[in-house]
SERO-4910 file (N, C-alpha, C, O; in steps of 0.05 Angstrom, whole numbers):
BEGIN
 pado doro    nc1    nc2    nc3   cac1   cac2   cac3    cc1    cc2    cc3    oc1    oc2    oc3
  Unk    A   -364   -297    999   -387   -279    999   -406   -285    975   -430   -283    973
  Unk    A   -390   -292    961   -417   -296    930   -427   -315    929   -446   -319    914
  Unk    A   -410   -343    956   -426   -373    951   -451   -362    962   -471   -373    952
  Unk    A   -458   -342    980   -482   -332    991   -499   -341    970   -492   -344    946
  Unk    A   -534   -348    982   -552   -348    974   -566   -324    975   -575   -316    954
  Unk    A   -570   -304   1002   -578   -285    999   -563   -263    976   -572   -247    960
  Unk    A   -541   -271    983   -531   -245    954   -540   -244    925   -540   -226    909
  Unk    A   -554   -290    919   -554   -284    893   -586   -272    891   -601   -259    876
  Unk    A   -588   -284    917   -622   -276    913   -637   -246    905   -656   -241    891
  Unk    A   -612   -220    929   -619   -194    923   -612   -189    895   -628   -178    881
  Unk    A   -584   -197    883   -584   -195    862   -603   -196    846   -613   -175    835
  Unk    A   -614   -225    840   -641   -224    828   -659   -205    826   -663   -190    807
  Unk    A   -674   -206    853   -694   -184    853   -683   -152    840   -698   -135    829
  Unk    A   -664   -151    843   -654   -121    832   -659   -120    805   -668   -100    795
  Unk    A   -650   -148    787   -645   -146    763   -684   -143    756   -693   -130    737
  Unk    A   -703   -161    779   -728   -167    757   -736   -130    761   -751   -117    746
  Unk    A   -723   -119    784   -740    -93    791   -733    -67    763   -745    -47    755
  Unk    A   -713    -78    757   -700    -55    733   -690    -72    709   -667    -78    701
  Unk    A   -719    -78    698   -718    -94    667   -703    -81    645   -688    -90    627
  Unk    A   -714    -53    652   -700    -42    631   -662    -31    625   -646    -31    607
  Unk    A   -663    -24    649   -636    -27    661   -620    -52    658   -596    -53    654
  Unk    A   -636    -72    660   -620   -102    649   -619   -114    627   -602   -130    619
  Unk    A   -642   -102    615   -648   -105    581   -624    -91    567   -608    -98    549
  Unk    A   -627    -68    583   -608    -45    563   -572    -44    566   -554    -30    555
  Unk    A   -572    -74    593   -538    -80    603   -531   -103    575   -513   -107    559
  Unk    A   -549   -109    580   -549   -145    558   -541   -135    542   -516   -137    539
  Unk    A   -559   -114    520   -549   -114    493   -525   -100    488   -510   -103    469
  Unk    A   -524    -78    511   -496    -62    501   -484    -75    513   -477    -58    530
  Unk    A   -472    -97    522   -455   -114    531   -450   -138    497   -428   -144    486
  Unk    A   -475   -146    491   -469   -161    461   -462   -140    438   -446   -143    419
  Unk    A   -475   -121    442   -461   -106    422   -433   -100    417   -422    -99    396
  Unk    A   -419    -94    447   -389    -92    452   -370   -111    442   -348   -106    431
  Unk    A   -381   -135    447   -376   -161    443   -369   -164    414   -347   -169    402
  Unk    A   -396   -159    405   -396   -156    373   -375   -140    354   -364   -143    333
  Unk    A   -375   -124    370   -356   -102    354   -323   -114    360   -308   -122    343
  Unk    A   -319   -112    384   -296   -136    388   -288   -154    368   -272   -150    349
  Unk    A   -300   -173    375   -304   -198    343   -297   -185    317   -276   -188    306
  Unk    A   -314   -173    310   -311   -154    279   -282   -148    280   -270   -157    260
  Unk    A   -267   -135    295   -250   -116    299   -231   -138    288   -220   -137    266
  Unk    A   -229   -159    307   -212   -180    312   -201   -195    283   -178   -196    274
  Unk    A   -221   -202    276   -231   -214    242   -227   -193    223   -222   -199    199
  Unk    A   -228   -176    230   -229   -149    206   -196   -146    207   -186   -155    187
  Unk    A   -179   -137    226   -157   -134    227   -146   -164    209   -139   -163    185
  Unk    A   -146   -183    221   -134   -218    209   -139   -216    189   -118   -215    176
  Unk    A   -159   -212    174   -166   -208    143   -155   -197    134   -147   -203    112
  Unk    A   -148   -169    147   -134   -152    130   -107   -158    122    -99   -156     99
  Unk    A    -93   -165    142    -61   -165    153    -56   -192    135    -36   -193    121
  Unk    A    -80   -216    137    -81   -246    118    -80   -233     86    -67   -244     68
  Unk    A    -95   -211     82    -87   -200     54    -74   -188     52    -61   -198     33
  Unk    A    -63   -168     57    -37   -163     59    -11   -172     51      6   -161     35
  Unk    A     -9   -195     64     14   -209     71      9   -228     39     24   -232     20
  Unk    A    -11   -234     41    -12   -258      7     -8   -233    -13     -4   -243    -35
  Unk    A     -8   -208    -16     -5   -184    -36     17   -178    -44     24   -171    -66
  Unk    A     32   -184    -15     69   -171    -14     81   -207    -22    101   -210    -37
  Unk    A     67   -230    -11     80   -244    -28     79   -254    -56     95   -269    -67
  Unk    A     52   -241    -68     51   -249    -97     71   -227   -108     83   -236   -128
  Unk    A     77   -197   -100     89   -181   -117    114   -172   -111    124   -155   -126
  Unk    A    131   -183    -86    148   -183    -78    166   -199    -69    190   -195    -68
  Unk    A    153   -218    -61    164   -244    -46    191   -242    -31    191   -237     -7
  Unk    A    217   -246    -46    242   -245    -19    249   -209    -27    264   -196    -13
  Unk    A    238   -200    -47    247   -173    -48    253   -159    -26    230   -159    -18
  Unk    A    264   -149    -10    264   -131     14    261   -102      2    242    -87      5
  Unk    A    287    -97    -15    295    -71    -27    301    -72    -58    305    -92    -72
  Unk    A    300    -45    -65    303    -45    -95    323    -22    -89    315     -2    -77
  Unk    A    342    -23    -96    370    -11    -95    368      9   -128    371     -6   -148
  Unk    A    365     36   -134    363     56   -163    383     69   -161    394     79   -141
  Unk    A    389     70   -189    400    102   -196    406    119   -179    393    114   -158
  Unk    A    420    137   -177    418    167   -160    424    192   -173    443    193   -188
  Unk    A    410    210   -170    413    232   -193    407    230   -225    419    234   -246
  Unk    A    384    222   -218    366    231   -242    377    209   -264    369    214   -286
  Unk    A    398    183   -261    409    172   -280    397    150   -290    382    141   -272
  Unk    A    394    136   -309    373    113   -326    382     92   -320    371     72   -329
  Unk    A    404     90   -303    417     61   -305    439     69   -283    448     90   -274
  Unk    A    445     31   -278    470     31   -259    489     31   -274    483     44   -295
  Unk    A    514     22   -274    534     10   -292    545     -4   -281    547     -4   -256
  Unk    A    554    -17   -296    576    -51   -288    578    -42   -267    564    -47   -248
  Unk    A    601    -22   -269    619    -19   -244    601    -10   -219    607    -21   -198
  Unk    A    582      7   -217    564      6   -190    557    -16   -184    555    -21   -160
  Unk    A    550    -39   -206    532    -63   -195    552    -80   -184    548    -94   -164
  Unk    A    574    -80   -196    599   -101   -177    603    -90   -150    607   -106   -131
  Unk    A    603    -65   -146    611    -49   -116    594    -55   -100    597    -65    -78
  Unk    A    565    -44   -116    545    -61   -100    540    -87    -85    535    -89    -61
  Unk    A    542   -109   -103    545   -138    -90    561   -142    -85    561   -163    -73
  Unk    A    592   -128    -86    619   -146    -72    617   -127    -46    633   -132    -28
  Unk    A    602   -108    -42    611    -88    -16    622    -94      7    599    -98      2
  Unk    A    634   -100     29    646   -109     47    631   -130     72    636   -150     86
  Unk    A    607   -106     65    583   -118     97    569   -137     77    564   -158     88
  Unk    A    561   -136     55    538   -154     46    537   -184     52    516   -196     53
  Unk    A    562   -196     56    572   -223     50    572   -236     87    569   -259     95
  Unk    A    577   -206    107    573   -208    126    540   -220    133    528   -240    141
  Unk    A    532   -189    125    501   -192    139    485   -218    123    467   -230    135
  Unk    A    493   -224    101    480   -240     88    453   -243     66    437   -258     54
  Unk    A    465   -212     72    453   -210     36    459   -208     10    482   -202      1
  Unk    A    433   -215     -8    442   -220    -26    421   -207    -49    397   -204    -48
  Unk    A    441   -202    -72    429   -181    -91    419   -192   -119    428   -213   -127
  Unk    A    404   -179   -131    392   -192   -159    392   -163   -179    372   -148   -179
  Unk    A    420   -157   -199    404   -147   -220    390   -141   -236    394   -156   -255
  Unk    A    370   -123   -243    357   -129   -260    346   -109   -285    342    -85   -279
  Unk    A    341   -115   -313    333    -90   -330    303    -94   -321    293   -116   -315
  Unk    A    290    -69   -319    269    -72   -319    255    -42   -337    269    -21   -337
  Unk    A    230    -43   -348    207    -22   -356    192    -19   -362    188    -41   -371
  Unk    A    166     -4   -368    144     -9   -367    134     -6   -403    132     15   -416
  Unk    A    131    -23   -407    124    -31   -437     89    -34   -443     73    -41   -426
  Unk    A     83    -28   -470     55    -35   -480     59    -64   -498     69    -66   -520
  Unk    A     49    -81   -483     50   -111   -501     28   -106   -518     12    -87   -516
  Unk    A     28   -127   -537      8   -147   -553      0   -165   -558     17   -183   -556
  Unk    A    -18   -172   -565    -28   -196   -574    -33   -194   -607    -57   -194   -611
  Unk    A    -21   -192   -628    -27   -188   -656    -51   -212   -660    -62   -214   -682
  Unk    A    -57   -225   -642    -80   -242   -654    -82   -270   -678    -59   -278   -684
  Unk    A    -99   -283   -690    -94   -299   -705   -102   -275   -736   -103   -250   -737
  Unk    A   -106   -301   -762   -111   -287   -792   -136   -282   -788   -151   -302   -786
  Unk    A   -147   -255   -786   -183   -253   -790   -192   -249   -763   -216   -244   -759
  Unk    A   -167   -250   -737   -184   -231   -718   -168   -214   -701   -144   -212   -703
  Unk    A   -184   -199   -681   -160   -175   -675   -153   -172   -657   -168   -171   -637
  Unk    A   -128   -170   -656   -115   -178   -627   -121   -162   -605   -141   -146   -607
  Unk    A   -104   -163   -579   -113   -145   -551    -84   -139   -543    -65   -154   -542
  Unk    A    -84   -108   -535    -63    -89   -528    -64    -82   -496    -87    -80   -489
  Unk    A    -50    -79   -481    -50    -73   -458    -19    -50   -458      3    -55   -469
  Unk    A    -27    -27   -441     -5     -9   -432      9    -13   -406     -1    -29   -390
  Unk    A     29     -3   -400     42     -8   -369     48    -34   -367     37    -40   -346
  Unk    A     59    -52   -375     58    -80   -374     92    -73   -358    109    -58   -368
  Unk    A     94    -90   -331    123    -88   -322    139   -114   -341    134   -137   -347
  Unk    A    167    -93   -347    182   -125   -367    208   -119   -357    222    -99   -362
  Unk    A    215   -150   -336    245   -152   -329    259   -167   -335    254   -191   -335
  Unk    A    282   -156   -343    300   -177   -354    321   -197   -338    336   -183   -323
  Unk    A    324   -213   -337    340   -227   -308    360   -252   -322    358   -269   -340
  Unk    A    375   -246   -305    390   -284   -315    382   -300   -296    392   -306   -274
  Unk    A    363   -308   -306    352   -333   -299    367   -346   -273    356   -346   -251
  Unk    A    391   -357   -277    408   -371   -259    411   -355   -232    408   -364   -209
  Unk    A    415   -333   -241    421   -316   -208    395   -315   -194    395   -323   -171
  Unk    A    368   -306   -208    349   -304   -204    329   -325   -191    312   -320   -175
  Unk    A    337   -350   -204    326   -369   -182    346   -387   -160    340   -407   -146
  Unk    A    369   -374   -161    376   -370   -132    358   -355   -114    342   -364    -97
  Unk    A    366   -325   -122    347   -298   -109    321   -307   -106    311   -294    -87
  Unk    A    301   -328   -118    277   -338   -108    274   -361   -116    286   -372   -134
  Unk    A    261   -367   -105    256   -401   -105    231   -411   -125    225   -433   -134
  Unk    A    219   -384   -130    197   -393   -140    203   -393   -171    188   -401   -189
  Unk    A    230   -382   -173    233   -390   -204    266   -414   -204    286   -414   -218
  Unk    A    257   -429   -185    271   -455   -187    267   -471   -216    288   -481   -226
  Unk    A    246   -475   -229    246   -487   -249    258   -474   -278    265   -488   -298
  Unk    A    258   -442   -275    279   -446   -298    307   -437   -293    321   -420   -305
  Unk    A    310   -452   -274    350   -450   -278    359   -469   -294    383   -466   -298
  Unk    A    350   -486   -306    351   -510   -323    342   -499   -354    351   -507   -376
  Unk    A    326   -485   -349    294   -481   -381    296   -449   -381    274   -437   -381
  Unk    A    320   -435   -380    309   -402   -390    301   -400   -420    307   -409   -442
  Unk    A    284   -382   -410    276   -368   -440    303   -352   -453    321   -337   -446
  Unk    A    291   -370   -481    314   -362   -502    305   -331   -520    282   -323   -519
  Unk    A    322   -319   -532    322   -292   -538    299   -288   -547    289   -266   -546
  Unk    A    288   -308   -557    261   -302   -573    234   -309   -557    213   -309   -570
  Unk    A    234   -314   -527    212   -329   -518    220   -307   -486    240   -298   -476
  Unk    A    190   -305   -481    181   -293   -454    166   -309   -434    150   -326   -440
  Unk    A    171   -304   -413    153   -324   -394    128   -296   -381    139   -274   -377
  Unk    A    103   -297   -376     82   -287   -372     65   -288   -350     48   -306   -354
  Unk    A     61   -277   -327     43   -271   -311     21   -279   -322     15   -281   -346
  Unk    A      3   -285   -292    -24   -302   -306    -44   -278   -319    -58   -279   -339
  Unk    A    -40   -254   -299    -60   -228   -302    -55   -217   -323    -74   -210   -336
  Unk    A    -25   -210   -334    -19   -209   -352    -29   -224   -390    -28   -215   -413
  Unk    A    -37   -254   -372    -36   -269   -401    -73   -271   -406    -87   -279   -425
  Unk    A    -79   -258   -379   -116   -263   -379   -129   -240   -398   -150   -241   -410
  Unk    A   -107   -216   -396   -113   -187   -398   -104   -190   -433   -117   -178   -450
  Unk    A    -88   -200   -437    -80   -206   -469    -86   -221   -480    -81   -221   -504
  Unk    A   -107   -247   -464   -112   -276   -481    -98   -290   -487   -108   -312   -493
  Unk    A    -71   -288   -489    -56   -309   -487    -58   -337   -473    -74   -341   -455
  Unk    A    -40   -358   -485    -40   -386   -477     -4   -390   -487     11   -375   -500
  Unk    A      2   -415   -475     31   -415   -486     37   -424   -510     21   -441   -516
  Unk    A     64   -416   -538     54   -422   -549     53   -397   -567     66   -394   -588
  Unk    A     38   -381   -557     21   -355   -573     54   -340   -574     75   -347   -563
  Unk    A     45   -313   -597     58   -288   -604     57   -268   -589     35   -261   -584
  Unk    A     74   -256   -580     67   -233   -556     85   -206   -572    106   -211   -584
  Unk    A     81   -193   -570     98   -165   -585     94   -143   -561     73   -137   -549
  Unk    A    117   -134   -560    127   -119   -535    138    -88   -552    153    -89   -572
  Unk    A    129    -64   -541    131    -50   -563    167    -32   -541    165    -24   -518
  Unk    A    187    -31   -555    216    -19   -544    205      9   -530    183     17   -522
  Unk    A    232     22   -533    228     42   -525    235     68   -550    237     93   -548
  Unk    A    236     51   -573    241     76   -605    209     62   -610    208     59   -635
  Unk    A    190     55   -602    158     45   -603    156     31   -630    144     36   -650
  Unk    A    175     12   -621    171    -14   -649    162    -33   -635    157    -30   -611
  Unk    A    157    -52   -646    150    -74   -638    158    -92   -643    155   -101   -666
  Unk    A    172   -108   -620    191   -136   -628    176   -158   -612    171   -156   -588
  Unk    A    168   -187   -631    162   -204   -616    173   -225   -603    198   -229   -603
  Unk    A    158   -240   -594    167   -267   -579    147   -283   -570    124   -277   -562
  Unk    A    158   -310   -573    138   -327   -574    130   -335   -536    151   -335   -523
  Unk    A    106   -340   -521    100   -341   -497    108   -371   -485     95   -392   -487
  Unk    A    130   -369   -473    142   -400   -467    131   -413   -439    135   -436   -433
  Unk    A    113   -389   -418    106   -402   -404     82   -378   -387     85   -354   -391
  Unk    A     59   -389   -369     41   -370   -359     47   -376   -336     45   -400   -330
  Unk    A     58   -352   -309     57   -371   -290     41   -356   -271     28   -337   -280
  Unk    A     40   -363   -242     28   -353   -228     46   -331   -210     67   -336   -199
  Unk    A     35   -308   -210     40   -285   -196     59   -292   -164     48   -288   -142
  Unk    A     82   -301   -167     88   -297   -129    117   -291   -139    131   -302   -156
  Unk    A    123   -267   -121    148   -259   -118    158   -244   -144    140   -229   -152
  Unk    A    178   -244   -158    187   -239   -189    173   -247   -212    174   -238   -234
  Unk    A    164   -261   -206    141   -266   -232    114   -249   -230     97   -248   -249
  Unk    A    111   -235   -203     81   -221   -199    100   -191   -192     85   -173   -183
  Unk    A    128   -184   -194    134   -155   -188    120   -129   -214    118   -133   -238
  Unk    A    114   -113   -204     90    -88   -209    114    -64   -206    124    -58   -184
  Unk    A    119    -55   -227    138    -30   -228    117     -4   -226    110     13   -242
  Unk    A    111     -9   -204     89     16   -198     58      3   -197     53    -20   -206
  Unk    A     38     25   -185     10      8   -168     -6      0   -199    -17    -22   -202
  Unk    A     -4     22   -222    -16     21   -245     -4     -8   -261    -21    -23   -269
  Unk    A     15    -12   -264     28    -39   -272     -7    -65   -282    -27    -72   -270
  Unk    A      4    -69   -305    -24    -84   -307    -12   -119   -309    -25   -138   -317
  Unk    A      9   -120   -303     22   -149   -307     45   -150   -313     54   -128   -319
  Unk    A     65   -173   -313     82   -173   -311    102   -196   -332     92   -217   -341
  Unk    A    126   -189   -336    136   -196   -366    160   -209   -364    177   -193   -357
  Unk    A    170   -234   -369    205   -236   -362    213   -245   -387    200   -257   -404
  Unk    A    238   -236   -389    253   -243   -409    283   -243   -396    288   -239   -373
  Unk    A    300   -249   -416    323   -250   -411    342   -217   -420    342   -201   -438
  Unk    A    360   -221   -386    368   -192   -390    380   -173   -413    383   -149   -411
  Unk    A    387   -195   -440    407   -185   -457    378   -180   -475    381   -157   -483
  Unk    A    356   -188   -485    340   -179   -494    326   -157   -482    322   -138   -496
  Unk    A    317   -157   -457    304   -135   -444    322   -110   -443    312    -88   -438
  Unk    A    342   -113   -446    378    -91   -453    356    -75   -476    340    -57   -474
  Unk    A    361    -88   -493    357    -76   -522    336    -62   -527    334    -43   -542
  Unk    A    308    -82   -504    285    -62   -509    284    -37   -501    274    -16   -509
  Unk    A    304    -45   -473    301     -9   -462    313      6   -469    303     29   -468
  Unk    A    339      3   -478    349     17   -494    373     19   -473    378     43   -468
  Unk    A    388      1   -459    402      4   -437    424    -12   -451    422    -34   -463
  Unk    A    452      7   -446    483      1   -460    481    -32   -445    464    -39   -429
  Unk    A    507    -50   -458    515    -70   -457    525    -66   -424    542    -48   -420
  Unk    A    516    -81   -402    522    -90   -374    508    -64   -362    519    -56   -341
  Unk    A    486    -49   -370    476    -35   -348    450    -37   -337    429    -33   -350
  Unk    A    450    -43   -317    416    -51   -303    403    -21   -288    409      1   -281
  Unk    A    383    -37   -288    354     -6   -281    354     -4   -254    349     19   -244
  Unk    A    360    -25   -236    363    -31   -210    374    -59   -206    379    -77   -222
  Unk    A    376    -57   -170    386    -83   -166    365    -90   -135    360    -72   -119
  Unk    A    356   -114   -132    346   -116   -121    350   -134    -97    352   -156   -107
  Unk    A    351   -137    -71    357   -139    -53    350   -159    -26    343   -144     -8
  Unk    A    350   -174    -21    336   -193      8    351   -184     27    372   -170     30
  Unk    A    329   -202     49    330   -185     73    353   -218     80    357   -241     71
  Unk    A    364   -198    105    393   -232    107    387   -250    117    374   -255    137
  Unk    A    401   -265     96    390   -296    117    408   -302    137    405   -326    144
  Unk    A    430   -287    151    445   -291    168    426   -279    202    419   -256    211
  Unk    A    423   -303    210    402   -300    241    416   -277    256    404   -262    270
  Unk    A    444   -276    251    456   -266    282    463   -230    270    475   -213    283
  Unk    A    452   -226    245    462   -199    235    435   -183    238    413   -191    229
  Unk    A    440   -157    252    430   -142    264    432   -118    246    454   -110    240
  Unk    A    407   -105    236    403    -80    213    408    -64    232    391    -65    250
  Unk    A    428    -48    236    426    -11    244    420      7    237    423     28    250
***
């Protein structure tokens, strides 16, 4: 029926008899169109940032495993029960202790000028070794951890302080002293090196856990949390 000539023909004439009627199909037909598109692009964009947000500040993190009842810390003995638990080794996950808190760094500056302070600064303490198991992105220092006296530094972190490596950084405890360390490396924000202990978090701080112990003021083997991936075992099923 539509190879018809007469059909395309009445068609025609219909469309020249009601210009405005066809004028006014066109555009709210491109307009629909349009908004479509937008929608399409607007969503991808979003979901595309998104997804680069959760991997600069989270990366294999799944969960962060705390305290319960109001307590400042785990202890040894929760954190062993924790990672040896029965299903973990099943499902295939795997856990990362860690000290962590939210500290005011420094920059004391050079002789004759004055340094730059930032509040909320996240500072975790990690052993290195387990930790770049737990991510890949700190593969390079399972070899090169920072020693008691040296911090490794978020880039937002080192932009917001001026730092370069190299430099003095003073990290103020939690009795509000201030103990330094020298900046052994700037890196880029993905996964544990970009984690944000809350949205205000202005950057982010690593040290080694037996130093970051002391800043927070956390007994010998107790961590702030433990943190968690999702399993790498294909055939294990979350209930």
């Amino acid at each position: 029926m539509l190879k018809s000539g007469i059909i395309w023909k009445m068609a025609w004439n219909h469309l020249r008899r009601q210009k405005l009627h066809t004028a006014l199909s066109v555009v709210g037909g491109s307009v629909g169109v349009t908004l479509i598109i937008a929608a399409v692009v607007f969503y991808q964009s979003f979901d595309y940032s998104g997804k680069l947000w959760v991997n600069a500040h989270f990366g294999p993190i799944e969960w962060e495993l705390v305290p319960a009842d109001g307590n400042p810390s785990l202890t040894g003995e929760q954190v062993r029960q924790i990672v040896g638990h029965p299903g973990s080794q099943t499902a295939g996950i795997a856990y990362l202790p860690v000290v962590k808190y939210s500290a005011t760094a420094i920059n004391p500056g050079t002789l004759g000028q004055a340094g730059e302070a930032a509040e909320r600064m996240t500072v975790l303490g990690l052993d290195f070794a387990s930790a770049s198991a737990f991510d890949p992105g700190l593969e390079g220092f399972r070899e090169a951890a920072p020693r008691d006296g040296q911090a490794v530094v978020s880039e937002p972190a080192a932009r917001l302080l001026g730092l370069v490596p190299g430099d003095a950084l003073g990290i103020m405890d939690v009795r509000n002293e201030v103990v330094y360390f020298q900046v052994a490396a700037i890196v880029e924000e993905r996964g544990i090196t970009g984690y944000r202990d809350g949205s205000l978090s202005s950057g982010t701080i690593l040290l080694n856990e037996r130093v970051a112990r002391q800043l927070a003021g956390l007994p010998d083997g107790e961590y702030s949390s433990v943190f968690a991936t999702k399993p790498a075992n294909p055939n294990y099923v979350s209930g």
